[in-house]
N, C-alpha and C positions, 0 to 999 in steps of 0.2 A: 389395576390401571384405572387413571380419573378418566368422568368426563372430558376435562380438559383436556388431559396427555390424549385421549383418542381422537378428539377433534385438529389437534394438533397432528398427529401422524396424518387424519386425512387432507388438511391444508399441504403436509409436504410432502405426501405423495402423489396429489394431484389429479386424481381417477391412476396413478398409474398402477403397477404393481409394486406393492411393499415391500422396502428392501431395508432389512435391519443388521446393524454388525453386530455382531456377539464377541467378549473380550473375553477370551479364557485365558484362565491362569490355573495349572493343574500341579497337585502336589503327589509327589507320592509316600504312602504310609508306612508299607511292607518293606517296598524294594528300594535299599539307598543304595546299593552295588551299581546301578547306571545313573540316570540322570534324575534324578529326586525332582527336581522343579522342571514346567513346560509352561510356557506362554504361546498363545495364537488366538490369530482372529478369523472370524466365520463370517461369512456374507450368508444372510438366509434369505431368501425370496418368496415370497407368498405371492400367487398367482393374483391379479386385481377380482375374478370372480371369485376366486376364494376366500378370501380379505371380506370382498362384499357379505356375502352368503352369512358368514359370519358373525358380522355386524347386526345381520337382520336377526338373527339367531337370539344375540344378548339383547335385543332391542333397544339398538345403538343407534340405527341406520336403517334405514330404506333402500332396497336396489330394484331396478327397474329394468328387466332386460325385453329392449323392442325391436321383434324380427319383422324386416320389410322384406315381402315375398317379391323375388326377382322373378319377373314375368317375360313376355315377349314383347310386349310394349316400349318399344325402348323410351319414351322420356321417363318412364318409371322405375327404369335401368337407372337409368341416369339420374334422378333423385336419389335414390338407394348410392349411388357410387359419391356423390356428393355427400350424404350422412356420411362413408365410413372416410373420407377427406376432412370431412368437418372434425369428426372424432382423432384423426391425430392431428391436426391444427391444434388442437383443446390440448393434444400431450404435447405439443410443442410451445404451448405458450402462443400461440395466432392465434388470437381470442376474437378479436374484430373480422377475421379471416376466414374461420368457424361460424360466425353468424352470417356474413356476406354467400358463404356455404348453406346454410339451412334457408336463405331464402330463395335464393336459386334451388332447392328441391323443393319446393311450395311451388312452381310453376305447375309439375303434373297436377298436382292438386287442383291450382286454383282452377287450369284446363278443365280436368274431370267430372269437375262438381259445377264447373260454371259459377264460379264466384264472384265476380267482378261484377255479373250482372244481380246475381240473388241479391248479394249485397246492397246494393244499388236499393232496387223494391225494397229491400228490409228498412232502411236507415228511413222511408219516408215513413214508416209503422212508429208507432211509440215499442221501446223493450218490449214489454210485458203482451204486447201483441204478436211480435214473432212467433212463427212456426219452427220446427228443430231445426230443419233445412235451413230456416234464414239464420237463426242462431248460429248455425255453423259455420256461416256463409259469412260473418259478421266478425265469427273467429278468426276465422283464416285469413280473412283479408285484413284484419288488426292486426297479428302475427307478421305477413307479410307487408305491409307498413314502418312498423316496429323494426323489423331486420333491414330492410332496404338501408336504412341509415349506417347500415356498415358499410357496402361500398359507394357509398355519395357523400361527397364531401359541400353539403349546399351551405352558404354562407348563413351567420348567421344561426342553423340549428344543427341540422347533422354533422356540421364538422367539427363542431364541438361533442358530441358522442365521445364515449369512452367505454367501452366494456371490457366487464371481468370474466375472471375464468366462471363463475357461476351465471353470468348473462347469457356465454355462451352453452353452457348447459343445458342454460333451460332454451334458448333457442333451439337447440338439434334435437333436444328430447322432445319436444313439441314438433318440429318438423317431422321428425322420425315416427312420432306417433300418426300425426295427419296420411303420412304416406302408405302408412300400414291400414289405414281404413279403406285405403281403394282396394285392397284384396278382392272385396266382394263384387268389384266391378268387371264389368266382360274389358 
């Protein structure tokens, strides 16, 4: 198989699970007292992490699997519930829908870390003066920027927005990452 043809099966399977049909046509050699010839078709399914794993294997592809630890917290419930919304959005083809989704899970975030304000202090620093805190502070709140323009339609700029299935990937896997870093928080 080319690179091509593998890029192309992941274009049209979408993150989902790989679904390939198999044409068989069977002869037989020995036995022509019954039915010598057999036609059928197979539907084969490859699970999507096994597909992945795979990939990673021949060194085709990257996969990235990011567990957000469900706490007692509930807005961090609730980010978490929002990622696994946003991810079938993304199998459904709601791409702008999926990002309006990872930024609404960037709320606990930006709550937890207090980014709104870091941020703020950071942006009067030159870059290269930031601390990791503000850096991340800087992130978040550019992420959360960025995504907002999914569900606001402001004249002019956001409503012209348009996102792919890969904008929103990388939205949720960003969000999904952000969220997974408050584990270590009470």
């Amino acid at each position: 198989m080319t690179d091509q043809q593998l890029r192309g099966l992941e274009m049209t399977r979408a993150g989902n699970d790989l679904a390939l049909r198999a044409e068989l046509s069977l002869t037989a050699l020995a036995e022509t007292k019954h039915w010598p010839v057999a036609d059928d078709q197979e539907i084969i399914r490859v699970p999507h992490a096994t597909w992945s794993n795979a990939l990673t294997q021949l060194d085709a592809g990257a996969f990235v699997n990011v567990l957000i630890p469900v706490t007692n917290v509930e807005a961090r419930a609730t980010g978490a519930r929002r990622i696994r919304e946003a991810k079938t959005a993304i199998r459904d083809g709601r791409y702008e829908h999926a990002v309006a989704l990872a930024r609404a899970a960037l709320d606990p975030v930006r709550e937890a870390r207090n980014t709104h304000k870091v941020n703020m202090e950071a942006l009067k620093k030159k870059p290269a003066e930031r601390d990791q805190e503000e850096r991340w502070a800087v992130f978040i709140q550019s992420a959360f920027n960025l995504f907002s323009g999914a569900p606001h339609d402001d004249a002019g700029t956001t409503e012209n927005f348009t996102w792919t299935r890969a904008d929103a990937v990388a939205a949720v896997t960003a969000a999904a990452g952000l969220l997974a870093r408050l584990e270590d928080l009470p």
